[in-house]
C-alpha positions in Angstrom: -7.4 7.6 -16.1 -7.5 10.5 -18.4 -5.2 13.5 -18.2 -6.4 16.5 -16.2 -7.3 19.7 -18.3 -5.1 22.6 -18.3 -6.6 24.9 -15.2 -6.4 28.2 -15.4 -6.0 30.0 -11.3 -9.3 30.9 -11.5 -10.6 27.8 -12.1 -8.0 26.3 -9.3 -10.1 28.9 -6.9 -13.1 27.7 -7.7 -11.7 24.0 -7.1 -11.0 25.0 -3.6 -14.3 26.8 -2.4 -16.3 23.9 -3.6 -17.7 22.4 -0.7 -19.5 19.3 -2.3 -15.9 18.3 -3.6 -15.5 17.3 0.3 -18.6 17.2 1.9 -18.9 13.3 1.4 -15.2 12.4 2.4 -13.9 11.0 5.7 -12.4 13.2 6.8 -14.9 16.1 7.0 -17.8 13.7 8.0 -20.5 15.2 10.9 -19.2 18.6 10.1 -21.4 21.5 9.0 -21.9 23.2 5.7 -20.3 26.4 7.7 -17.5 24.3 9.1 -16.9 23.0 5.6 -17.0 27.1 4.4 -14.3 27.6 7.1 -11.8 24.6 6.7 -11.7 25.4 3.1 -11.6 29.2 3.5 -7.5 28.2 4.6 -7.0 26.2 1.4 -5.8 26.7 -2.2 -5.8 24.0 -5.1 -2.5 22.7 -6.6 -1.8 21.2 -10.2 0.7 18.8 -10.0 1.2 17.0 -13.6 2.7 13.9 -13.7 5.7 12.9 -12.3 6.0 16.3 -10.7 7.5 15.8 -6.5 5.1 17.1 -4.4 7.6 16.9 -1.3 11.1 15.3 -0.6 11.5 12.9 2.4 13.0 15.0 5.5 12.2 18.2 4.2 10.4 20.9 6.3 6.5 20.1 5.7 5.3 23.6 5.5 1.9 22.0 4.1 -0.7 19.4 4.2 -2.8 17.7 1.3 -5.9 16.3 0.2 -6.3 14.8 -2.4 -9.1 15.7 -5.4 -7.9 14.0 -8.6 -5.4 11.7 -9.3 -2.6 9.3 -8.0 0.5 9.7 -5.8 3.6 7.6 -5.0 5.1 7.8 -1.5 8.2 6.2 -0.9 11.0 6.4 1.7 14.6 5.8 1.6 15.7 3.3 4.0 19.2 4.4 6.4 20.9 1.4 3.8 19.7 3.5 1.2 16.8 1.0 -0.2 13.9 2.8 -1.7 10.5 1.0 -0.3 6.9 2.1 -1.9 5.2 3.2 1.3 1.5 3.4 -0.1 -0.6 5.1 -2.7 -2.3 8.0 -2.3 -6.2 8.2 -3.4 -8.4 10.9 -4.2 -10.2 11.2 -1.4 -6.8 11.0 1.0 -5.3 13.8 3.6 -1.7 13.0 3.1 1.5 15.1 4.5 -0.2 16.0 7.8 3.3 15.8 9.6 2.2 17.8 12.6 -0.7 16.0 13.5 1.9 13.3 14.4 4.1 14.9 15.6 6.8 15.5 13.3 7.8 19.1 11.7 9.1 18.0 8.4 8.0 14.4 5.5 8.3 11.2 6.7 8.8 10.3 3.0 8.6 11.6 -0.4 5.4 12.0 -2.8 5.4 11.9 -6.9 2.4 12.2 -8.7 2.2 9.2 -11.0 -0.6 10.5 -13.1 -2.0 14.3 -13.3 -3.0 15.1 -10.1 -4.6 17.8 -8.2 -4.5 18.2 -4.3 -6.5 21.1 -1.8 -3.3 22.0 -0.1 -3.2 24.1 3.8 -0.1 26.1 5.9 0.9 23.2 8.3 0.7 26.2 10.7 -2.9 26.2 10.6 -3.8 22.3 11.7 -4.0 23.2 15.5 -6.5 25.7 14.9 -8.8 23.9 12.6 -8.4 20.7 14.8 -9.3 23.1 18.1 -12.2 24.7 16.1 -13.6 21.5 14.7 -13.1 19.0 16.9 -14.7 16.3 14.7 -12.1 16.9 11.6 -9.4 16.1 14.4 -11.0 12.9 15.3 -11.4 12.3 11.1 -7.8 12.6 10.9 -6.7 10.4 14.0 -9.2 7.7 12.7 -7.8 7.9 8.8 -4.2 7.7 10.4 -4.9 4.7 12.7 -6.1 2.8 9.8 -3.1 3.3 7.8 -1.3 2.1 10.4 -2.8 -0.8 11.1 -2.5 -1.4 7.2 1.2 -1.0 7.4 0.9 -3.5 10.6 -0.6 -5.9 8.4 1.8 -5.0 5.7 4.4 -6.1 8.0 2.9 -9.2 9.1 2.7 -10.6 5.9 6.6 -9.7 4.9 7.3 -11.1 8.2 5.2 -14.8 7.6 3.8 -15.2 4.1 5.2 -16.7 1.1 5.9 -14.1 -1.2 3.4 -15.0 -3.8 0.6 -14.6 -1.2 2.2 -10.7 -0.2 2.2 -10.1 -4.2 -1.6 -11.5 -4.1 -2.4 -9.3 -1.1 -0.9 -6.7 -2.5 -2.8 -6.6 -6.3 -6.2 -7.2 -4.7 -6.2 -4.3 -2.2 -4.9 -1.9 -5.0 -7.5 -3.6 -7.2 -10.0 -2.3 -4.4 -8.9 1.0 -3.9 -8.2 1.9 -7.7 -9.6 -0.1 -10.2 -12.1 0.5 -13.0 -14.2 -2.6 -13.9 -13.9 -4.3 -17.6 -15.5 -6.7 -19.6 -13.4 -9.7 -17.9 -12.4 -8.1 -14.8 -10.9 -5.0 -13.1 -8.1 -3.1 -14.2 -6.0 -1.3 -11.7 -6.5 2.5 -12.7 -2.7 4.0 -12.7 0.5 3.5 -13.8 1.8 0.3 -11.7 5.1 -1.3 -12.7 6.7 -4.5 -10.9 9.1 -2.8 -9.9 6.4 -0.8 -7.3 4.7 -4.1 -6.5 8.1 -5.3 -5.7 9.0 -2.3 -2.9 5.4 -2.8 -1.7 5.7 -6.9 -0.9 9.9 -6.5 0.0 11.0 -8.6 -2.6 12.8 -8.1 -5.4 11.9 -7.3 -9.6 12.9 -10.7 -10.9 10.4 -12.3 -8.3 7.6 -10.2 -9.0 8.2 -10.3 -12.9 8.7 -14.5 -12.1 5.4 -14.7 -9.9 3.2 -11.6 -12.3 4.5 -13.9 -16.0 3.1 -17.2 -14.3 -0.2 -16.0 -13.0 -0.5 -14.7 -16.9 0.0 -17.7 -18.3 -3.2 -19.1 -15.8 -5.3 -16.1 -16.5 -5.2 -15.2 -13.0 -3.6 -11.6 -14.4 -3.0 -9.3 -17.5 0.0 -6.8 -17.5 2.0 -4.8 -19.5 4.0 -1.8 -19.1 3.0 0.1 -15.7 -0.3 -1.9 -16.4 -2.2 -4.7 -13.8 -5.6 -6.1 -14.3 -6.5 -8.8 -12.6 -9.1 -11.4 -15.0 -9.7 -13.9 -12.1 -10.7 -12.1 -8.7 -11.3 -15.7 -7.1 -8.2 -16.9 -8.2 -6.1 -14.7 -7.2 -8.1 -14.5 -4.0 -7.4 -18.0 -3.3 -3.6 -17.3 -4.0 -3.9 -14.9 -1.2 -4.9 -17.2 1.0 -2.7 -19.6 0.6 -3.6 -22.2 -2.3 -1.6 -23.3 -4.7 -1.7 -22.9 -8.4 -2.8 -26.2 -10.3 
């Protein structure tokens, strides 16, 4: 992905009153041009270059995202102290909405892994644009279900696969939700060590690195450092699901 450019705040502003930069999202689906005027009319654009914390895990959310350009980490820190990779965040995704579930401050902390920029409102302002646009609270609700049913299934496969299928699950859905294509397959589109597909799948470096150096030797995968791409969708697909390598 390339770098972002330097923005100046004036080009930031314009960023923000953009309408077709959201029109076509999820979130603001079935809403009106006018809607669309007023949502954004709350919102300012935010440059955060790489590796730059957007929040901190517990701190007081006093805002919530979306996301325009680029790619966020969010992790948590377990009460052992065990950092876990919760998910990734795409451009396209409302992230740090705390008080639409109820909480007043981050249920975990987000870094952006590659130049990133993010629409960003006051937290203070979500029951008022959910109350005047009913349909972007029933965006919302929807987009949060479905992660949580992802983490469900997230769980379920900690809970009863092998790790080798998890890892499989694991590259294919990011391979689906950030990849570019290329001449032999799809490369996965940001910075993505082992040591992030191991807190995704709950096991450990020297698994992944184990598990990641045989499927290169098979062709199933290419990797390198903080690079995935994955040269046999099938096969890894079949992984996934529970066959064995030959």
């Amino acid at each position: 992905m390339p770098a972002v450019p330097n923005f100046t705040d004036s080009d930031l502003v314009a960023f923000a009153l953009d309408r077709s930069l959201i029109s076509d999202l999820p979130l603001f689906a079935s809403l009106t041009p006018e809607a669309l005027d007023h949502i954004l009319s709350f919102a300012r654009a935010q440059h955060y270059p790489r590796n730059t914390v957007v929040f901190e895990q517990g701190a007081v959310a006093p805002f919530f995202f979306l996301l325009l350009h680029g790619r966020l980490r969010v992790t948590q820190v377990t009460p052992t102290g065990e950092q876990i990779v919760v998910r990734f965040v795409h451009p396209g995704d409302i992230f740090g909405v705390a008080m639409a579930i109820g909480r007043k401050t981050y249920p975990g902390t987000a870094i952006a892994v590659v130049d990133s920029i993010a629409l960003t409102w006051p937290s203070e302002i979500w029951p008022k644009l959910a109350s005047e646009h009913p349909a972007l609270a029933i965006n919302a609700m929807q987009i949060i279900g479905s992660r949580l049913q992802d983490a469900h299934t997230r769980l379920r496969e900690i809970a009863t696969e092998e790790v080798e299928r998890r890892i499989a699950h694991t590259v294919l859905r990011l391979a689906k939700d950030a990849s570019r294509a290329t001449a032999d397959g799809a490369e996965i589109d940001f910075p993505l060590s082992r040591q992030d597909i191991a807190e995704l799948t709950g096991t450990t470096l020297h698994t992944v690195s184990r598990i990641m150096s045989a499927w290169e030797a098979a062709g199933v995968v290419e990797s390198g450092r903080q690079r995935v791409a994955v040269r046999d969708i099938a096969r890894l697909e079949s992984i996934a699901e529970g066959a064995t390598q030959e």
